[in-house]
C-alpha positions as CSV (number, residue, x, y, z in Angstrom):
1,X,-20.7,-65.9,77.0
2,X,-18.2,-64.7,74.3
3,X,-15.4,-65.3,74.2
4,X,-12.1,-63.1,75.2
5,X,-10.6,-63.3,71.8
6,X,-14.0,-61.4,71.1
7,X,-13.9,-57.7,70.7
8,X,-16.0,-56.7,73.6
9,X,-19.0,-54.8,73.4
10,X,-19.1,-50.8,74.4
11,X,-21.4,-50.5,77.4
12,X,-23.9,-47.7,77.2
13,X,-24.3,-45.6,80.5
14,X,-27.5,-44.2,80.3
15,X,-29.5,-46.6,78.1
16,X,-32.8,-45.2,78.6
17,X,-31.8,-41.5,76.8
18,X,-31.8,-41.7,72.8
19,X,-28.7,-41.7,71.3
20,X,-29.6,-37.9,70.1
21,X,-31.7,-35.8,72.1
22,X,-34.1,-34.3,69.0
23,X,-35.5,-30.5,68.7
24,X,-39.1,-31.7,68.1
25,X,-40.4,-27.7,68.6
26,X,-42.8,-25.8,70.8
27,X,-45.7,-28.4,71.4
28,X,-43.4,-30.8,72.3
29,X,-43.9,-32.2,76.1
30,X,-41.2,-35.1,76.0
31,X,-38.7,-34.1,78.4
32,X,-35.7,-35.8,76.5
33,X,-36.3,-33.2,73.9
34,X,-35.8,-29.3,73.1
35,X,-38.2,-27.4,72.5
36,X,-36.4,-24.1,71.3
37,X,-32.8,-25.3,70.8
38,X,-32.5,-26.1,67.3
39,X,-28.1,-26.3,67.0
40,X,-27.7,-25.5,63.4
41,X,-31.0,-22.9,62.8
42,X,-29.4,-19.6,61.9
43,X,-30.2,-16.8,64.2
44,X,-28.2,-13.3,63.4
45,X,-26.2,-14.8,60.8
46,X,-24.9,-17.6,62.8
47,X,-26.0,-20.7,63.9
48,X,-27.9,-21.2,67.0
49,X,-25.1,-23.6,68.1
50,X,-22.2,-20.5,67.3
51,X,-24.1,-18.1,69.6
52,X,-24.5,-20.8,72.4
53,X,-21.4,-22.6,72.6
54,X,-23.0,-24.9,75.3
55,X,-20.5,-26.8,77.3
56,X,-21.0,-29.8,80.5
57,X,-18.9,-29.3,83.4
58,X,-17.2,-32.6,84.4
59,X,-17.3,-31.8,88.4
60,X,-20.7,-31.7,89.0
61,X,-22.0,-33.9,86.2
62,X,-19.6,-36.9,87.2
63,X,-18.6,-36.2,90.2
64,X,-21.2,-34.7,92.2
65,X,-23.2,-37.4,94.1
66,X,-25.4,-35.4,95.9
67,X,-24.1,-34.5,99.1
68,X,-24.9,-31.0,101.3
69,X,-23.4,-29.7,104.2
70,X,-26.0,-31.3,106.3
71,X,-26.1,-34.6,104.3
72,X,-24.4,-37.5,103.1
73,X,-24.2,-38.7,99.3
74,X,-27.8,-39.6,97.6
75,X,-27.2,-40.5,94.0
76,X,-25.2,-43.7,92.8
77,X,-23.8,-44.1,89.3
78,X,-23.2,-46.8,87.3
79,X,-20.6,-45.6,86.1
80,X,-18.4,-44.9,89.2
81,X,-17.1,-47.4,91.9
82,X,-16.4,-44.6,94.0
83,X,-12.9,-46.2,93.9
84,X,-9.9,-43.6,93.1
85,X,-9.2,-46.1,90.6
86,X,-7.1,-45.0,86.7
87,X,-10.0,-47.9,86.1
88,X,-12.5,-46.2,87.4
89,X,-11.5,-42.2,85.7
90,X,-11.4,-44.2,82.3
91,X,-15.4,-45.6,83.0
92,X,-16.4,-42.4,83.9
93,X,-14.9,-40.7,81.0
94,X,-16.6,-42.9,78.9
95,X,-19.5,-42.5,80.6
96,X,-19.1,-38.7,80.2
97,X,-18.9,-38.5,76.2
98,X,-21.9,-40.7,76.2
99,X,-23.9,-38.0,77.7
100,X,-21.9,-35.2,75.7
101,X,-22.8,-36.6,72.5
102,X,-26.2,-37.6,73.6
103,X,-27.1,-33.9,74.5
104,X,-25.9,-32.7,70.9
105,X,-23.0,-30.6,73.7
106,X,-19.9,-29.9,71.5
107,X,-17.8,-28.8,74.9
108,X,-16.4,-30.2,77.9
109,X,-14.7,-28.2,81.0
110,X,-12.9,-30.0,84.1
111,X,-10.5,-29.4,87.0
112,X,-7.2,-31.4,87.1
113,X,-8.6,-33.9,90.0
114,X,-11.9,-34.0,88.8
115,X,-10.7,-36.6,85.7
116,X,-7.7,-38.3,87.3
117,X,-6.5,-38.8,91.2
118,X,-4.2,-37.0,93.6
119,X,-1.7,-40.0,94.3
120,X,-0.2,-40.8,97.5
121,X,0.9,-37.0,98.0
122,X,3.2,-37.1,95.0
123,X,3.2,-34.6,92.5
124,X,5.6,-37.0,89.9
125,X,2.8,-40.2,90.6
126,X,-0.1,-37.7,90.4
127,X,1.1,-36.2,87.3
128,X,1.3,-39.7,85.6
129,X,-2.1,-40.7,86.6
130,X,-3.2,-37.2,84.8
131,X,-1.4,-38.0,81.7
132,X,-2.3,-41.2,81.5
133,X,-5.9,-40.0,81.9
134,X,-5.3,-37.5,79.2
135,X,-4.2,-39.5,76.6
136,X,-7.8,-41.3,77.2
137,X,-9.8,-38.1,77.2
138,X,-7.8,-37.3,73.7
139,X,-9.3,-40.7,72.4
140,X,-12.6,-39.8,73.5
141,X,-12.2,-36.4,71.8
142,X,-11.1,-37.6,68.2
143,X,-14.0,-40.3,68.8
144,X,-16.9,-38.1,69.3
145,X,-15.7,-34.6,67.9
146,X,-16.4,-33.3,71.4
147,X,-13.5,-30.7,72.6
148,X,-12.5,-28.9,75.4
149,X,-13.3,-25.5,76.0
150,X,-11.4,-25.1,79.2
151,X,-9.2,-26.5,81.9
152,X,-8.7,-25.8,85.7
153,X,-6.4,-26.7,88.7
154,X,-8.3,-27.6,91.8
155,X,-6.3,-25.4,94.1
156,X,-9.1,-25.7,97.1
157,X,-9.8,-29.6,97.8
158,X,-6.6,-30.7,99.2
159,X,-5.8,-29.9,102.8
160,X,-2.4,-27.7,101.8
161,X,-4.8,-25.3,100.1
162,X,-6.4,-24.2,103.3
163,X,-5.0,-20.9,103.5
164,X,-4.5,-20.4,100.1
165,X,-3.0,-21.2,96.8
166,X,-1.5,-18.7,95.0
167,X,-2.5,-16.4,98.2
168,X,-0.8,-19.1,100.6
169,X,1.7,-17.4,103.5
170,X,4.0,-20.8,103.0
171,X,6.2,-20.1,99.8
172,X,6.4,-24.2,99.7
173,X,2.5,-24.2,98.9
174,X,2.8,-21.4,96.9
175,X,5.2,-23.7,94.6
176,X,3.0,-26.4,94.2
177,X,0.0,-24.2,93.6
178,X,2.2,-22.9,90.8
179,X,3.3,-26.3,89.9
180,X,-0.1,-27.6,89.4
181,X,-0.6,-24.6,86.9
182,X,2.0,-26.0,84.9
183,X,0.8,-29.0,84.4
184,X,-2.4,-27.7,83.5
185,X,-1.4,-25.3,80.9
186,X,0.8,-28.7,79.5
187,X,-2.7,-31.1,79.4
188,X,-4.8,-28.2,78.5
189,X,-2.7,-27.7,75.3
190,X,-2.2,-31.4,74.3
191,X,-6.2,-31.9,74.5
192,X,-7.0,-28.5,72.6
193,X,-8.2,-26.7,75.3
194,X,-9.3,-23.1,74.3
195,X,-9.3,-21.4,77.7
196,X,-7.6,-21.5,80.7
197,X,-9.9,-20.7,83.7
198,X,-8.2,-19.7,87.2
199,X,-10.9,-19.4,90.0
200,X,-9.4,-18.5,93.1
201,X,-11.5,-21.2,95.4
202,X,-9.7,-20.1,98.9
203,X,-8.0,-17.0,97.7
204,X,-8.7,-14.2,100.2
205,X,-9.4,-14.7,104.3
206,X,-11.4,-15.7,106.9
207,X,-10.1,-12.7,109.5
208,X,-7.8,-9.8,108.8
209,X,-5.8,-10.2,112.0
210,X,-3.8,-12.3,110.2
211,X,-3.6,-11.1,107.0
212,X,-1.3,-9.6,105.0
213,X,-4.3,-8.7,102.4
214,X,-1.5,-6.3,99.8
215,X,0.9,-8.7,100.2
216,X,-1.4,-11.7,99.0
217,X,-2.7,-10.5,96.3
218,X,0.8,-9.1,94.8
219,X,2.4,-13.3,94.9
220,X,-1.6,-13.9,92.7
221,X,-0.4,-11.4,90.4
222,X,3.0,-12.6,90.5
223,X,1.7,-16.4,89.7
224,X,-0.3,-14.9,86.5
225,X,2.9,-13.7,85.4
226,X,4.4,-16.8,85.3
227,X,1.4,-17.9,84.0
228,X,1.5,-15.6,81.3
229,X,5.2,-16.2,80.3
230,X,5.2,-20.2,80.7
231,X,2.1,-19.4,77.8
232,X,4.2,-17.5,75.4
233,X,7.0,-19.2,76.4
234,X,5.9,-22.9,74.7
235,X,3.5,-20.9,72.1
236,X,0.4,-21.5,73.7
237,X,-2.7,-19.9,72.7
238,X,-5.6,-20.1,75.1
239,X,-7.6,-17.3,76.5
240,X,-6.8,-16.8,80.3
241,X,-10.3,-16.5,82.3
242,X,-10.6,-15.3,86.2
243,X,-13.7,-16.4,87.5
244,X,-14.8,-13.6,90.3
245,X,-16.0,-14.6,93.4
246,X,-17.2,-12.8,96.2
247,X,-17.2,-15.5,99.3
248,X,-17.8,-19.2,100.2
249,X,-15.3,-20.9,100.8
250,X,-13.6,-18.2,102.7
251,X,-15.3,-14.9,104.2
252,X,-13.6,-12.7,101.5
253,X,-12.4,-13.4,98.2
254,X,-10.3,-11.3,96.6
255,X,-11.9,-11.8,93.0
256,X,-15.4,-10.4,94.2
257,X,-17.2,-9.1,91.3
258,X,-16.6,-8.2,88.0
259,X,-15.1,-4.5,88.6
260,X,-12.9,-6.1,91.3
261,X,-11.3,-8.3,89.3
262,X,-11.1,-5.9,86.5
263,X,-9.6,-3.2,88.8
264,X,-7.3,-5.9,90.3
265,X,-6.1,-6.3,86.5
266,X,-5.6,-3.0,85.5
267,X,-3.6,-2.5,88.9
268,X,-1.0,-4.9,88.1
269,X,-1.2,-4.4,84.2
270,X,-2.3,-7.7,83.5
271,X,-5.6,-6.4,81.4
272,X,-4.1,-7.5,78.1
273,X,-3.9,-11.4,79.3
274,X,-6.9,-12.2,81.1
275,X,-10.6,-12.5,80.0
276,X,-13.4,-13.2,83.0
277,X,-15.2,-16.1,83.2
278,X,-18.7,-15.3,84.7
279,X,-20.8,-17.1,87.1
280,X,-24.4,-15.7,87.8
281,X,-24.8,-17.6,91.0
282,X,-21.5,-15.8,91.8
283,X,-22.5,-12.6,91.2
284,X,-25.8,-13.0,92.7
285,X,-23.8,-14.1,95.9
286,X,-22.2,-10.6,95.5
287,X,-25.3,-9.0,96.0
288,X,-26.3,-7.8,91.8
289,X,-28.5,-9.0,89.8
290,X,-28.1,-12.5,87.8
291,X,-27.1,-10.3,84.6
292,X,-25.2,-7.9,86.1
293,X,-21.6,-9.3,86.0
294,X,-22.3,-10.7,81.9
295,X,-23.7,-7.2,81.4
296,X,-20.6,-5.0,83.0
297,X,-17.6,-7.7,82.0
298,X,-19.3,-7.1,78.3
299,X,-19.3,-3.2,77.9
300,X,-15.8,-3.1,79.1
301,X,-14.6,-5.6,76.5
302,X,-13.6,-8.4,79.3
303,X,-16.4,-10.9,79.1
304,X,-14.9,-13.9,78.2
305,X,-17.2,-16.6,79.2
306,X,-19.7,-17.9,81.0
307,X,-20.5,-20.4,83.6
308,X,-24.3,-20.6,82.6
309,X,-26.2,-21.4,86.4
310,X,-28.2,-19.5,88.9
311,X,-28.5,-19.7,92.4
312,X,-31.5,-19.7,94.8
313,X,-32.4,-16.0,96.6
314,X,-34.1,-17.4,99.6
315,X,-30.0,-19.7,100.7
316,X,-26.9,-17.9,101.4
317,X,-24.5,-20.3,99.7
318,X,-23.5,-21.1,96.1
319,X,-26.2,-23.9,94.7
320,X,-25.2,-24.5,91.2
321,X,-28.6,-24.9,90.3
322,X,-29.3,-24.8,86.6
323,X,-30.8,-21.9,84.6
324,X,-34.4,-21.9,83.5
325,X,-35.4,-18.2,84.1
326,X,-36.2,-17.2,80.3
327,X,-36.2,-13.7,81.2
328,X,-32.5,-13.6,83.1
329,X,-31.5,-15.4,80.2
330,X,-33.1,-13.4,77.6
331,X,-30.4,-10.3,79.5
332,X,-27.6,-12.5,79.2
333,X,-27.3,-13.6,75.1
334,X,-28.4,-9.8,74.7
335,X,-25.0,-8.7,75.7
336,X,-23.6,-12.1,73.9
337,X,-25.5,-10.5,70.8
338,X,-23.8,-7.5,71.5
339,X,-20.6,-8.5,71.5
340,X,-21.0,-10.6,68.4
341,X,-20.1,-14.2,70.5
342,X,-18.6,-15.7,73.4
343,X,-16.1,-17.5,71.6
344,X,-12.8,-18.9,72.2
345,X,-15.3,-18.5,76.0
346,X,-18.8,-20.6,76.1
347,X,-22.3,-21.3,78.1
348,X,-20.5,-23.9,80.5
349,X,-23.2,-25.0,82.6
350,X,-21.6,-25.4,86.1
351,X,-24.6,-27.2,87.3
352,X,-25.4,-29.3,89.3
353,X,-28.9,-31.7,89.8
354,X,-30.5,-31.0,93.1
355,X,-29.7,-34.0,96.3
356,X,-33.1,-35.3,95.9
357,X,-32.9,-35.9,91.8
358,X,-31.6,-39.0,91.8
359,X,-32.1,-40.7,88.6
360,X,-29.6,-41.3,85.6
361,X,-32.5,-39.0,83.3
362,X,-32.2,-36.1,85.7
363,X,-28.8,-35.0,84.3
364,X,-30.3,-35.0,80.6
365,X,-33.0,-33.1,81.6
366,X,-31.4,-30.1,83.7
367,X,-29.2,-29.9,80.8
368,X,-32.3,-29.9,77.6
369,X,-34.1,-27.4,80.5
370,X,-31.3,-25.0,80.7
371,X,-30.1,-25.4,76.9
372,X,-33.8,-24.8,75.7
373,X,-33.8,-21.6,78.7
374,X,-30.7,-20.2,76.7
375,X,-31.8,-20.8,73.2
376,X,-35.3,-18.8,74.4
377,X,-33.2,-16.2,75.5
378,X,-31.0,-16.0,72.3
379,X,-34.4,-16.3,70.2
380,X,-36.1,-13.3,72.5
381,X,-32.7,-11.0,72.7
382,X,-32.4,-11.3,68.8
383,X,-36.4,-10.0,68.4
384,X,-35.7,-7.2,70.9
385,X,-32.7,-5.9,68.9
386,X,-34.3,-6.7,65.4
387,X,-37.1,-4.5,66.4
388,X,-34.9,-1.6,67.9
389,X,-37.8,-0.4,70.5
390,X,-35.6,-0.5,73.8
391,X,-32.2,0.1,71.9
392,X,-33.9,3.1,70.9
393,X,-35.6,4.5,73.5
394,X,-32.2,3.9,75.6
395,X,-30.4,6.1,73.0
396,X,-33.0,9.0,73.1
397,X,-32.2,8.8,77.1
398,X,-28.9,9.7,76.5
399,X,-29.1,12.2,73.4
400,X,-28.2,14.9,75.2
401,X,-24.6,13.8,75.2
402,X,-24.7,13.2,71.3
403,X,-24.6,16.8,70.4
404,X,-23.6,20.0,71.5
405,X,-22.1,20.7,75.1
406,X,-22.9,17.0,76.3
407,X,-20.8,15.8,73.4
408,X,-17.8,18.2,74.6
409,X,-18.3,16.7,78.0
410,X,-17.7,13.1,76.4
411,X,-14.8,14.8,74.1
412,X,-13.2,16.0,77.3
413,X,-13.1,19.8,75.9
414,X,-14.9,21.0,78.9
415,X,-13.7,22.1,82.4
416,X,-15.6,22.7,85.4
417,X,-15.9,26.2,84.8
418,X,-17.6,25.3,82.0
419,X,-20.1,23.6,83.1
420,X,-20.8,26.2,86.1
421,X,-21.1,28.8,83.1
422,X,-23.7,26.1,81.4
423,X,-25.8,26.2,84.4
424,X,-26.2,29.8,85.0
425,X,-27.5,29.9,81.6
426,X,-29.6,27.1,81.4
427,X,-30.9,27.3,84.5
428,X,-32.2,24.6,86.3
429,X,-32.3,20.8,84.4
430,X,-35.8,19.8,84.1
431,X,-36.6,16.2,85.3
432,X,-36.3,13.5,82.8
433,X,-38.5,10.1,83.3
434,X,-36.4,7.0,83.6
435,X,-39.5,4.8,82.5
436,X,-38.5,1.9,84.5
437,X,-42.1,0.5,84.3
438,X,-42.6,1.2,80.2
439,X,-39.1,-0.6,80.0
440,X,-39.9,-3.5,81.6
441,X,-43.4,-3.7,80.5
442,X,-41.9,-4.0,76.8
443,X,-39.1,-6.3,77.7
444,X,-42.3,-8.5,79.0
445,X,-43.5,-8.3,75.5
446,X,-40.4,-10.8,74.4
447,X,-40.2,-13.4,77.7
C-alpha cells in the first residue's frame, strides 16, 4: 500500500466504458459507439458538434436512482454514499466529468441542490456548501474543457415550495424563492454558465377555490423583473429560458405550452428577456405533437433551447425517457436548421434511464442512442432542405399570398369590404389538396 506522502491515484467511475466513446460509422453494432454522430464532420457549414450542442443533465444522470411513484430506489452507484455529504457532492462531480468527457459531451446543466445540499434549513450554511461545491465544479471545468450551458434553482423539492415559489400566497416564501435566484444567477456567472433556465415546478394550482390565479402570476412576473435587473445590474450576460409546462406536479401550470408562455411574456413586456427552453415530453403532456413546441417557439423567434427527451403515449405523467425516434428528431434539427443554431441554448438531454436499467453502461448507452437519434435527424433535416422538395411544395401552398390581392392581405392594405368585393368577383374558391399523404410519404423518403 502506498504510502500517504504518495500522490494518490484518480479513481475511474465507470471503468468498463473507453475513455472516448468512438464514431466507428453505420455497420457498427458496439453499443459504446456512434454510429451517426461524428462531432467535428461539417454538415451546413458547421460542425456536427455546433448544430448539436449536446448537453448531460446532472439530476437525472447523478441523482436519479431509479425510484417511481409505486417503487423504491433500484440502481446503486459507486460513486454516491447516498450520504448528503460536501464529500460525497465532490465524488459525484468527479464521477460526473468522467462520463462528460467519456461521451465526447461539451455541456453540463444542474439545479442548485442537485450538486450541493440544503443545510440544516439555513440559507447562509446552504449557500456555503454551494460555493464550496462550485469552486470544485470550476476545477472540473478548467480540467476537462467541459462548461456549463445552464443553471437552475430547485424551487419544488423542499416542503416550503408546496404552494409555490415565485407563485407562493406567503410573501416570506416568496423571498426565499427569490433569494435562491440570486444565488444562482451569482454561481451560474462564476462557472460560465450561458443560460439561466427558470421552470416553474409547482407554479400554478391544484383547485381554483383558493386561488388568486391574476394575482399569482403578476408576483412571477414581478420575480423576472428582479431577475432581469439583478442581471444588468452585475453585467451578467446569460440567456434567460422559461421551460413551459402544462401539469404534474400541480393540476395547472401556469407555463403550459409554448403560446402560453409566449403570451404570458408579451403581457407583462418581458419578451425582450426571456428565451424558452423546450421539453418534448412537456409538450406532449400538453396534448401536441413531440415537435410542436421546437417548431412554434422557432417561427416566432423564442426558441432558445432544448431539453432533448420524449415521453411514453400509452402513461399520463412526465418519464424523461430518452429520444431515439429518428423521425421526431429529424422535425426538431429542421427548425434548428432553420434558425441557423441553438446556441447560447443546447440539446440538454433531461433523461433519465428506465428503473429496471440498472447497470453503470446503461447511462452511456441512453446517451450514444439518443446522441446518434439527433445526429440522424440533423443528417436527414439537412438532405430534406438541400434538396428543396417539401420546402417547395410548402411554398407553392401558399403562393397565393405572394402576389396580387393575397399579398395586400399580408401588406395590410385591405379591408373587409375588400375582400367581400374579391369574392363576388371571383366567385367561389375552388378546393386546394393539402397532400398530407404525398407529404409524409416524402418525408419517409429521409427517416
Amino acid at each position: 500500500m502506498s504510502s500517504d506522502n504518495n500522490k494518490k491515484q484518480k479513481t475511474e467511475y465507470f471503468p468498463d466504458v473507453p475513455s472516448k466513446i468512438p464514431y466507428k460509422g453505420v455497420e457498427s453494432t458496439d453499443p459504446l459507439s456512434f454510429r451517426y454522430y461524428n462531432a467535428d464532420e461539417v454538415i451546413l457549414g458547421k460542425p456536427m458538434k455546433e448544430w448539436l450542442r449536446f448537453s448531460v443533465c446532472y439530476w437525472h444522470t447523478f441523482r436519479g436512482k431509479g425510484a417511481d411513484p409505486f417503487g423504491s430506489p433500484t440502481i446503486v452507484r459507486d460513486f454516491d454514499d447516498e450520504t448528503d455529504t460536501i464529500a460525497n457532492a465532490k465524488t459525484r462531480a468527479e464521477a460526473a466529468f468522467e462520463l462528460f468527457t467519456k461521451l465526447g459531451v461539451e455541456y453540463y446543466t444542474f439545479h442548485d441542490r442537485d450538486v450541493a445540499p440544503e443545510v440544516d434549513g439555513s440559507l447562509v450554511k446552504t449557500n456555503e456548501a454551494l460555493d464550496e461545491i462550485v469552486e470544485h465544479l470550476l476545477k472540473l471545468q478548467k480540467e476537462t474543457g467541459v462548461k456549463l450551458l445552464w443553471a437552475t434553482q430547485n424551487l419544488f423539492s423542499h416542503p416550503r415550495y408546496m404552494n409555490g415559489a415565485f407563485t407562493n400566497p406567503d410573501a416570506h416564501v416568496f423571498a426565499y424563492a427569490a433569494s435562491q435566484v440570486k444565488k444562482v444567477l451569482d454561481i451560474n456567472h462564476k462557472l460560465g454558465g450561458e443560460n439561466v433556465v427558470f421552470w416553474g415546478g409547482r407554479e400554478g394550482y391544484q383547485t381554483i377555490l383558493n386561488t388568486n390565479i391574476k394575482r399569482e402570476v403578476d408576483h412571477m412576473a414581478k420575480l423576472f423583473k428582479m431577475a432581469i435587473k439583478y442581471k444588468e445590474k452585475h453585467n451578467m450576460t446569460p440567456q434567460f429560458l422559461i421551460e413551459p409546462k402544462p401539469r404534474e406536479p400541480t393540476k395547472h401550470q401556469y407555463d403550459y405550452d409554448a403560446q402560453t408562455t409566449m403570451c404570458f411574456l408579451l403581457t407583462y413586456g418581458l419578451q425582450e428577456h426571456f428565451k424558452l427552453n423546450i421539453e418534448p415530453n412537456h409538450t406532449t403532456l400538453a396534448g401536441h405533437d413531440f415537435e410542436h413546441d421546437i417548431i412554434i417557439a422557432s417561427q416566432y423567434g423564442m426558441l432558445g433551447s432544448i431539453d432533448s427527451n420524449t415521453g411514453d403515449p400509452l402513461l399520463g405523467w412526465d418519464t424523461d425517457q430518452f429520444p431515439m425516434d429518428v423521425k421526431k428528431a429529424t422535425l426538431a434539427m429542421g427548425a434548428v436548421i432553420d434558425q441557423n443554431g441553438l446556441a447560447p441554448g443546447g440539446l440538454n438531454f433531461d433523461c433519465k434511464v428506465r428503473r429496471e436499467s440498472v447497470d453503470p453502461a446503461d447511462l452511456f448507452i441512453g446517451h450514444i442512442g439518443a446522441m446518434d437519434t439527433f445526429a440522424r435527424g440533423l443528417r436527414n433535416a439537412a438532405k430534406i432542405r438541400e434538396d428543396g422538395v417539401l420546402s417547395k411544395m410548402l411554398k407553392d401552398r401558399y403562393k397565393s399570398f405572394d402576389e396580387g390581392f393575397g399579398k395586400q392581405v399580408e401588406d395590410e392594405e385591405v379591408t373587409l369590404e375588400d375582400c367581400e368585393a374579391y369574392v363576388l368577383e371571383k366567385g367561389e374558391p375552388k378546393l386546394q389538396s393539402g397532400q398530407q399523404e404525398l407529404y409524409e410519404m416524402i418525408l419517409n423518403r429521409y427517416t
